[in-house]
Structures are given as structure tokens and as C-alpha cells.
N, C-alpha and C positions, 0 to 999 in steps of 0.2 A: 507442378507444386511439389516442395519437397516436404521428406518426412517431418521436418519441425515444424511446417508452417500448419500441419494437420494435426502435431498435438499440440500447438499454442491455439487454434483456434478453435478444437474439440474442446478442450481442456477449459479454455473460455466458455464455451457455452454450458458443458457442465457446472462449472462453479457460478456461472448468473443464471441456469435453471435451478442449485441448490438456494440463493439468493435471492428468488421468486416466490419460492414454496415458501420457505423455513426462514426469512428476515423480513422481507416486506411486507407482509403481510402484519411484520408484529411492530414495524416506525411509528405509525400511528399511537401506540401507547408507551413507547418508551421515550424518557428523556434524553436529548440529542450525547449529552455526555455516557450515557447506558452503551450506548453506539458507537460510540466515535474512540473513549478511549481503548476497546479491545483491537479497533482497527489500526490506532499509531501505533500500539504495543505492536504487533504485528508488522507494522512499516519501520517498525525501529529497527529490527531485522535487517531491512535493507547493506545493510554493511556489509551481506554476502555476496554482493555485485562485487566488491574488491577479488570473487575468485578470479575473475576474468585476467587479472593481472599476475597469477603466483605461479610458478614455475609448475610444471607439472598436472597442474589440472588441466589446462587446456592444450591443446594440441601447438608444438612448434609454428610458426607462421601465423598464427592469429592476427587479423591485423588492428594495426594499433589504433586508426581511426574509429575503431568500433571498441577495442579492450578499453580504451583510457574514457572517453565518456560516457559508457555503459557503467562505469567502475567508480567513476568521483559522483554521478549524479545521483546515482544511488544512494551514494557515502551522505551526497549533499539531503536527499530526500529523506536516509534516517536520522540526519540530525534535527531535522525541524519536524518530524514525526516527534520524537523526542522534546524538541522544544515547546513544541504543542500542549503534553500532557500534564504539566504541572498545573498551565491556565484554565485546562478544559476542565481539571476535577476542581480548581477552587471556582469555577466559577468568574474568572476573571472577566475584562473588559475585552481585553486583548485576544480572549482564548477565538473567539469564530473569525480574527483578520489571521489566527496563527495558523487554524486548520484550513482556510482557504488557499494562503502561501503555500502550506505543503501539498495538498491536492493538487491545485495547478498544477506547481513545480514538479510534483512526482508525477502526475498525469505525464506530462509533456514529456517528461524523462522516459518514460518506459513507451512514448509515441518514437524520440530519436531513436531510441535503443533499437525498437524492432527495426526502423527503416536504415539504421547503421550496420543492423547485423544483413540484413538482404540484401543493400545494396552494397555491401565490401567481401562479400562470401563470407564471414564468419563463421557462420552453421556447419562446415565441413571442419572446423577447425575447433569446434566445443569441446571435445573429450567431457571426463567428468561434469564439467558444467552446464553440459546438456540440459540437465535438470531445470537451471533457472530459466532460461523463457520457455523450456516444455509444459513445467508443473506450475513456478515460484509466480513468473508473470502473468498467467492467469489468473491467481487468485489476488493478484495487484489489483491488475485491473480494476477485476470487478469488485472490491473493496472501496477502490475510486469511485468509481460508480454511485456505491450505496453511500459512499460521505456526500458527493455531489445530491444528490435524492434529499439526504439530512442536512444539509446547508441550504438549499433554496426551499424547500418545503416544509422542514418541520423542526430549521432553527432559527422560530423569529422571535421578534424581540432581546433582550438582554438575557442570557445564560444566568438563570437560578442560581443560587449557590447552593453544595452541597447539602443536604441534609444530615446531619449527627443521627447514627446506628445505634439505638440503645442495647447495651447486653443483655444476653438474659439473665432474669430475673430482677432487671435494673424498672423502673418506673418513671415516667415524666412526672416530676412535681417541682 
């Protein structure tokens, strides 16, 4: 086993033991938009996979079966992270087909990615970018995770529309 496959799956387990204590415990009283938009905010990010591609950061030889769909899918994942959030906070119809799309799609993408990066040696050829499956794809993961938990368990029915924030000192009349 090499040393990334022991901080991507350390690194996992930590960020779904912090995910255990400190989120799930508190699904049950938040509404599924409380949850879900910090988590696209966070997948919008994804754009950082495009390092894999930029001269410099990763080590010469990288191979390209692993740089290029590591790199668009990500691209692909934060934009429908992104496209997600506009429907999740109004409330829309569309908002829980938009966050399913991206879950899958991002699921599955950071499923290729790791079996792209192990099975083409990639990991020898990280340089700088080490970081994203050591630290980044962990905390993917398990962000998937907790949308999947909030998608079959505790978003059912039609998504609320927001509620209006009164300011202070302002009054409902």
C-alpha cells in the first residue's frame, strides 16, 4: 500500500468520524437546504481538479488517462454543484433532480478518479497536487455521503420555499 492510498483513506475516515459526531446527529432538525447548500458551495470548488493539467504542478509524465478525466470531471461536478444552488435556496421543483445529478455524477467521478489514479501510477507523479486526493477527496467523499443520507432520508416531499429573514428591529405585520 502506498503512502497516498493511507492518507486518502485515513483522511476519510477522519472527516466521516468528524461527520458522525458534529452533522448527523443534527439532519434530523435541519432543513435539507441548511445542508446541502454549504455542501455545493464547497463542490463548486471542484475546479481545482483542472491542477492536474497546468504545467508545473504535477510532476512531468503524469499520465494523461488519469490527468484529463480527473480534471474535466471535476470541472463537470462543479458546475452542476453550482447549478444546483440557485434551485436549492428558492426552493424550486427541480432543486432535489439537480442535487441528485450532481451527487451521482460527482460520486462516480471521484470513484474513476481514484481507480484512474492507481491503476495508471499517477500517485508517483502528484507533485504539488498531492494534496487533492490526500486531503480535497476526502472531504468529497464524505460530503457525498451526507447529501446521499439528506436525499433519501430527510428530503421528502416538495423542498419548502425559503423563508424571509426579518431584520432587526423589523416586525411581522
Amino acid at each position: 500500500m502506498n503512502i497516498l492510498t493511507i492518507n486518502l483513506l485515513f483522511n476519510t475516515f477522519v472527516f466521516w468520524l468528524a461527520a458522525r459526531i458534529y452533522v448527523m446527529p443534527k439532519l434530523p432538525e435541519l432543513e435539507p437546504r441548511t445542508v446541502l447548500v454549504p455542501i455545493l458551495l464547497l463542490h463548486s470548488l471542484r475546479h481545482l481538479g483542472l491542477m492536474f493539467l497546468a504545467p508545473g504542478v504535477t510532476d512531468p509524465g503524469i499520465p494523461a488517462q488519469f490527468t484529463y478525466p480527473a480534471a474535466f470531471g471535476d470541472l463537470v461536478a462543479a458546475l452542476l454543484a453550482l447549478a444546483a444552488i440557485p434551485a436549492v435556496l428558492r426552493g424550486a421543483r427541480i432543486a432535489r433532480l439537480l442535487v441528485w445529478i450532481f451527487n451521482v455524477w460527482g460520486t462516480l467521478d471521484l470513484a474513476d478518479a481514484i481507480v484512474l489514479a492507481t491503476t495508471s501510477g499517477a500517485p508517483a507523479f502528484m507533485g504539488a497536487a498531492y494534496w487533492i486526493p490526500a486531503f480535497w477527496v476526502p472531504v468529497l467523499l464524505v460530503t457525498h455521503y451526507i447529501t446521499f443520507v439528506v436525499l433519501l432520508k430527510y428530503w421528502t416531499g416538495a423542498a419548502r420555499p425559503p423563508q424571509r429573514l426579518s431584520r432587526p428591529g423589523e416586525t411581522d405585520s
